[in-house]
N, C-alpha and C positions, 0 to 999 in steps of 0.2 A: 589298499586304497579306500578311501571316504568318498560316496559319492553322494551330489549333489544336482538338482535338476533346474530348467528354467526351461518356460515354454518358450516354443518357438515364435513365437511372435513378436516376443519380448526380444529376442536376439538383435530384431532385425535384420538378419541374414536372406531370409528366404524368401522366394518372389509369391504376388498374391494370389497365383495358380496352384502355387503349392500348397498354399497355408488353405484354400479353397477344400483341396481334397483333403486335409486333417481334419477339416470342420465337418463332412456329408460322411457321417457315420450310415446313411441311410444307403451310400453305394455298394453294389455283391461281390467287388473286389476291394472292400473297406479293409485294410489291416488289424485281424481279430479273430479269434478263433471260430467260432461262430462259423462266418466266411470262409474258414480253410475247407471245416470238414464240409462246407455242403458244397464245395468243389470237388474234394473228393470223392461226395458220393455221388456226383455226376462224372466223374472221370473216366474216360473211352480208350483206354493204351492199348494195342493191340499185343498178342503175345510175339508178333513176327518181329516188330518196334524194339519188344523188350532181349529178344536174341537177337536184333542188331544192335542194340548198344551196346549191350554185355559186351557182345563179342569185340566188339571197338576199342572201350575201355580194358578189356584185357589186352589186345594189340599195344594199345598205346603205355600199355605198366607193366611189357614183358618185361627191360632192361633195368628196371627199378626194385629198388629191394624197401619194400611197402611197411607199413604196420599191422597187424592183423585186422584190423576194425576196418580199413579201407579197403584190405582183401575181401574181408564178409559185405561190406557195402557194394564192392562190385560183383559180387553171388548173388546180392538180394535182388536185384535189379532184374530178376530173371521173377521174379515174386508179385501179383498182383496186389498185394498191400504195403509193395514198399513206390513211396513216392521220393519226389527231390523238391529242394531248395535250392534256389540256382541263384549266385551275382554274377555279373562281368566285368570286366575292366580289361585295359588295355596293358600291354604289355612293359609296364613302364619300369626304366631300367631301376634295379635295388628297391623294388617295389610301389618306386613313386613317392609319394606324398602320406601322408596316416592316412587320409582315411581310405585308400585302398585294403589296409590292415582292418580297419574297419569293421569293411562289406562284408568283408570275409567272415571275420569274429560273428557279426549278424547271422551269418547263413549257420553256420555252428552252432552257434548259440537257440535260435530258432528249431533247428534240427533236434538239437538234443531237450529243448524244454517240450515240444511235440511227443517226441519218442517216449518219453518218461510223462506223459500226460494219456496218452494213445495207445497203449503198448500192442494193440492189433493192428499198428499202421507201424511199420519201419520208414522214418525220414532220413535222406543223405544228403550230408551237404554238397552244392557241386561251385565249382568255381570255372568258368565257362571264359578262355585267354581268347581276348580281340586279338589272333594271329595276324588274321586277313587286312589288318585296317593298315594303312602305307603313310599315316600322318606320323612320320617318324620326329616333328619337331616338338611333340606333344609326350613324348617318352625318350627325350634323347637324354635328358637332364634331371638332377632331385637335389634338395637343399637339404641342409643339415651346419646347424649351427652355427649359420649366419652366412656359409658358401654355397654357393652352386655350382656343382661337380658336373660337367658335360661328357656326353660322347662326342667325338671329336671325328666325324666322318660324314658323310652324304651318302642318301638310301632315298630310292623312289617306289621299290617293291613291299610286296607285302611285310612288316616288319619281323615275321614271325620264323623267316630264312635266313634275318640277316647272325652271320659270322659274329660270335663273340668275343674273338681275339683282339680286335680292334680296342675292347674294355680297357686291356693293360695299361695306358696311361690314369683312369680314374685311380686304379691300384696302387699307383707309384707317388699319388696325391698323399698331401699328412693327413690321412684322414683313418682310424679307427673302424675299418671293416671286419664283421662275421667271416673265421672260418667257412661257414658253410655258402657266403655269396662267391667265394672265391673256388672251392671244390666246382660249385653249380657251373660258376663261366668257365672256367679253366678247362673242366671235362669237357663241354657241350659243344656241337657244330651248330649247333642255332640260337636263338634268342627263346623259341619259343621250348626246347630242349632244357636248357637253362631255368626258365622260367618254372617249370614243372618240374623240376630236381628241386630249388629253394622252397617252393611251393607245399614240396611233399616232405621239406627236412620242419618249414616251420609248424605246419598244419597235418601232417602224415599221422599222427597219433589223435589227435580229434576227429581222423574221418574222413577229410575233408577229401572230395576226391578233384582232380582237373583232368578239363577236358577239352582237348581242341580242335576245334567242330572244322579247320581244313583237309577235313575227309572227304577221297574219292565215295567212299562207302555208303559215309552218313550224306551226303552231298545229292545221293541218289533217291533218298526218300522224300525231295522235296524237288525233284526233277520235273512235276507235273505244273507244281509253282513257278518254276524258271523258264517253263517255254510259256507259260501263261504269262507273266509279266514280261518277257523281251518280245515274245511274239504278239500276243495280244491286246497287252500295257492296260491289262485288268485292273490290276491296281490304282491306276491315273485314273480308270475310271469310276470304281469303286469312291473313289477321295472327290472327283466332282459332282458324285451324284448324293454325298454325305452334307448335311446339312452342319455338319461338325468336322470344322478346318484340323487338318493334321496340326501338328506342332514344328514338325518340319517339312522342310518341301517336299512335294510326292511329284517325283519324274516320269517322263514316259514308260523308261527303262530301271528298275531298280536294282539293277543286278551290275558288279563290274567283272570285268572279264582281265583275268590275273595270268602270269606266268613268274618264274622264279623273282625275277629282277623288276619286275612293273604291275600295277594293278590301276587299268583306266575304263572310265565311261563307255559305253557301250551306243553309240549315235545313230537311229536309224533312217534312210534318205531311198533312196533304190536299193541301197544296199545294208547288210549291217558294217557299221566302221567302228572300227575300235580307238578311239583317240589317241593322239598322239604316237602310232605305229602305222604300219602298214597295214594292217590285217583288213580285210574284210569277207563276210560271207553273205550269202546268199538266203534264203529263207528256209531251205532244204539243209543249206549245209548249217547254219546253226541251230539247227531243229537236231542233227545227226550230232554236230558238235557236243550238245546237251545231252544226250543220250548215252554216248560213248566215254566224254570226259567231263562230267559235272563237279569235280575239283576244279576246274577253270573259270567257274562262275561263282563269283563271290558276293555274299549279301552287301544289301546295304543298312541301315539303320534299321528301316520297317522289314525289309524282308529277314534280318538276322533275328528280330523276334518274333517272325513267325517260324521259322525255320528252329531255333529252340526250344519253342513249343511242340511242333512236331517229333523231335528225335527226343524226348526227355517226358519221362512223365512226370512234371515240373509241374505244382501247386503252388508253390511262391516265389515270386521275381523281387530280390533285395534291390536295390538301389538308390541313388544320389536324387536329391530334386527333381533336376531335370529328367533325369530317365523316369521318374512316376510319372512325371508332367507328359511327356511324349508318348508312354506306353498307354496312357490314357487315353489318347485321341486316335491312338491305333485298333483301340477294339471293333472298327468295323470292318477292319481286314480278317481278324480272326474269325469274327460271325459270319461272314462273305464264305472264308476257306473251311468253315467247320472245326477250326483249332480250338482245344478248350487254350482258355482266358487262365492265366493267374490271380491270386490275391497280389494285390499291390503291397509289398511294405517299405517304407523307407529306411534305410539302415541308420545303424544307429549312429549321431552326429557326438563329437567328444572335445572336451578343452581338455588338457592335462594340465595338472598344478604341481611343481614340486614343493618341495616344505620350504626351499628355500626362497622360492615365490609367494607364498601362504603366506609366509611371514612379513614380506613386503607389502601384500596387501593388507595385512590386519594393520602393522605401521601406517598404512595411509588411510585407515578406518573405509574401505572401499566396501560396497555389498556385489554380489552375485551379476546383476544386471548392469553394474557399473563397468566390468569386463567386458561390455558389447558395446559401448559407447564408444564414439574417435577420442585420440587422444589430448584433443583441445578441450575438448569437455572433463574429459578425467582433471586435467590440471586445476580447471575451474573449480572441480569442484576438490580438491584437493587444497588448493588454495585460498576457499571459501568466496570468491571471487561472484557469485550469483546469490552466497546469503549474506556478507557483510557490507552494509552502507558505504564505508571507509573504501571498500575496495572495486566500486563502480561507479557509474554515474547514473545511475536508475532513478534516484530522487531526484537528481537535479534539470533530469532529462524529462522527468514528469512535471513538474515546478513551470517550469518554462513553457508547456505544452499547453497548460491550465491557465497561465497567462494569458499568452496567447489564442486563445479558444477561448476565452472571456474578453480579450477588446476584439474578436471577428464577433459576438454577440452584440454588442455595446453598435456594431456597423449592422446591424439586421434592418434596424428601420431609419436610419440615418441615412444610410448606402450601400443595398445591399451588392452594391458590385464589386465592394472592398472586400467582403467576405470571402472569399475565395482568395484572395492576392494575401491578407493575415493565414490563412492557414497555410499556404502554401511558402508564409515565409518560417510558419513554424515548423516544416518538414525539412527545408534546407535549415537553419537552425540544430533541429533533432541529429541530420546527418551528418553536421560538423563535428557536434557532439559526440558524435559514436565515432568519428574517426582522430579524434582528441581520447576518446576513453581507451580506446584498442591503443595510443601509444603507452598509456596510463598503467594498462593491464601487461603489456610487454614489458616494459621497465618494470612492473613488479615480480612479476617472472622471473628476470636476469636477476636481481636480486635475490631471488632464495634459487639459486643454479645447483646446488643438493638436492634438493627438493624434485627438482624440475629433471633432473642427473635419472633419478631414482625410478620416478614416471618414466621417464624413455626404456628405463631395463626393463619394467614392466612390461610396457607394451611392444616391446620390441620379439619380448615374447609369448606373449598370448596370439600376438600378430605381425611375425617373423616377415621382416621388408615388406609391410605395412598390407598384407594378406592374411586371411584366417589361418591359424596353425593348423590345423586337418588337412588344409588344400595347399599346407608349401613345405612345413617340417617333415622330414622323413622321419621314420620310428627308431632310423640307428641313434637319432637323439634321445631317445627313452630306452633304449629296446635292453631288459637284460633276460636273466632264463626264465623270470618270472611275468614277464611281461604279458603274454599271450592268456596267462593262469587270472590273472587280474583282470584283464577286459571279461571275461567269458565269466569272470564271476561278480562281476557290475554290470555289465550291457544287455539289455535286453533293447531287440528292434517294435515288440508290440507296446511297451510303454515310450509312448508318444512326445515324447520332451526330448530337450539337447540336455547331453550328461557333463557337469564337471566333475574329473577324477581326481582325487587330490590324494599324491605318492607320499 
């Protein structure tokens, strides 16, 4: 692969909160090395912390038959200079969209440029599966080459139990599936089973390890947080007494209260009620509830990254725009509960180009930044339509303005009450004009329909049903054995730019 960069601003992609935190190199969770290590050498894991993950992640990779390097990464953890790199993302079926492939690639990659830079700190990647989260319409579906391939059933619980038998109709789609997505569902009784089978067939020899935080166990180490926030709703007040608004809304309760088949709000009145069920307790008994069964109480946004913070000696949080943008405005909960803070880094954002794309666009002499632009402007400028006379009205719409704006002068001191009534006829005028020119430019379009054919393949795939290809193509549309080997040796998440990769 050839790769290629463009900042992000230039994209236009990313909101101005984002592009905020790219510019204040001056913050201690700036993404930069720098900022890692003096996280580090403030870092407080306890050794009790590090033989309860251990011992978790061995639980959770008895049944798996691992790489060695994952095996050594789950030993090291038991090690006061070995740390993690952590993304998440949700459980989305056949991995989603690219750039879940991504996050991943980033934390890997991060990990291993660390370890070979530090060789007295061991980093592991971790990939941390949104079991708990029940928005199953958010991972029911994934596109690939022009379709979208759905699950075909209804789920209210947490998605991370649901049955993966139900998949078999995707299977039976014309669609070009991996061996190994097909072993993954076929063995597995759950989604999130599944998930960490493909997980560890595509990333199991890099490292990477996954971990999925719906543990009775690890559930337990953050049991002081969960009677604090349902009983005390410290959190609510934490965030009103913050001169600095969360990014998302901060509830009474941040916690839901989960069972196999449902995961709802938690509503407190006289009593505690758990939405849309029956249940309810008392202050005693969800005080004893907590205590007893803390797999029952599942984070919400803010409390899942305090809650990974706690159970992980985790120095860097990879993620999408908006997850820096909101893990931002979270840091006064970690200061509040003592949790150390991550380095922020964005993972790394990617367009893929095949050669047979490359060549299209060298064909329509397009540059770099011209692939961030809508595709009416691509034509425009493809068709010269903004630099040749012949093929607008720009002179003539000037022509006529200059006129008119010379007899509203000529009325200055004759009448100056005319003045206003000439220019205002020179702006209806102007708008005629432009809706005269837009036929102009259309019929010149339909006439070069090659041309215009050729643009639409382009954009069709840079921006697959007119969305960013990161956030709609799945990677079976790229994906061969070399695939994984490529990103990891182009992508880097601390250089600060969107990558194009050209295959």
């Amino acid at each position: 692969m050839k790769k290629e960069t463009i900042s992000f601003k230039e994209t236009g992609y990313f909101s101005k909160k984002f592009l905020d935190f790219i510019d204040n190199e001056s913050l201690s969770y700036y993404p930069n090395e720098k900022n890692i290590l003096n996280v580090i050498k403030n870092f407080n894991f306890s050794k009790v912390n590090r033989e309860l993950l251990s011992k978790e992640l061995e639980f959770q990779y008895k049944s798996l038959v691992t790489s060695s390097i994952v095996n050594d990464n789950i030993k090291s953890i038991m090690s006061d200079n070995t740390f993690t790199v952590t993304t998440g993302h949700q459980l989305n079926i056949f991995t989603g969209p690219m750039y879940v492939i991504y996050k991943i690639v980033s934390v890997i990659k991060l990990s291993r440029m660390l370890s070979e830079k530090y060789p007295k700190y061991k980093f592991v990647p971790i990939y941390w599966m949104a079991s708990e989260d029940h928005d199953f319409d958010e991972i029911k579906s994934f596109y690939s080459s022009g379709k979208t391939y759905s699950w075909d059933i209804e789920s209210k619980g947490p998605v991370g139990n649901l049955n993966t038998e139900a998949l078999k109709n995707i299977f039976d789609e014309d669609i070009s599936i991996p061996d190994f997505f097909r072993e993954a569902y076929s063995s597995s009784s759950s989604l999130s089973e599944a998930v960490k089978k493909y997980m560890n067939h595509l990333f199991g020899e890099y490292g990477l390890i996954t971990i999925d935080p719906n543990s009775k166990n690890l559930k337990k180490s953050i049991s002081d947080i969960i009677v604090d926030d349902v009983v005390n709703n410290t959190i609510e007040k934490v965030e009103k007494s913050s001169e600095k608004t969360s990014d998302v809304y901060v509830r009474k309760i941040n916690f839901f209260f989960q069972g196999s088949d449902f995961r709802e709000r938690i509503d407190k009145t006289n009593k505690y009620n758990i939405l849309s069920t029956n249940l309810s307790f008392t202050e005693k008994e969800i005080k004893d509830k907590i205590g007893s069964s803390p797999e029952l109480f599942s984070p919400n946004v803010i409390t899942r990254c305090l809650y990974q913070q706690r159970i992980l000696p985790n120095i860097c949080y990879i993620g999408g725009p908006a997850e820096i943008v909101y893990w931002e405005s979270f840091k006064k909960f970690f200061e509040y509960y003592d949790i150390p803070y991550p380095v922020l880094v964005p993972r790394d954002f990617v367009l893929l180009i095949t050669t047979k794309i490359q060549k299209l666009i060298n064909k329509l002499k397009l540059s770099l930044t011209d692939l961030f632009i809508d595709k009416n402007k691509i034509e425009n400028k493809v068709l010269g339509i903004e630099k040749y006379e012949s093929k607008n009205f720009k002179k003539e719409i000037d022509d006529i303005n200059k006129i008119l704006y010379n007899i509203s002068e000529k009325f200055e001191t004759e009448d100056p009450t005319m003045k206003p009534h000439v220019l205002a006829t020179a702006k209806k005028m102007e708008n005629r004009l432009l809706q005269i020119e837009k036929r102009f430019i259309n019929k010149h379009k339909k006439n070069n329909d090659k041309l215009i054919n050729q643009i639409l393949d382009l954009y069709s795939f840079i921006k697959p049903d007119n969305s960013i290809q990161e956030r709609k193509e799945n990677f079976m549309s790229f994906y061969d054995l070399n695939f994984i080997d490529n990103l990891l040796e182009n992508l880097d998440p601390l250089d600060l730019q969107f990558k194009i990769l050209k295959k």
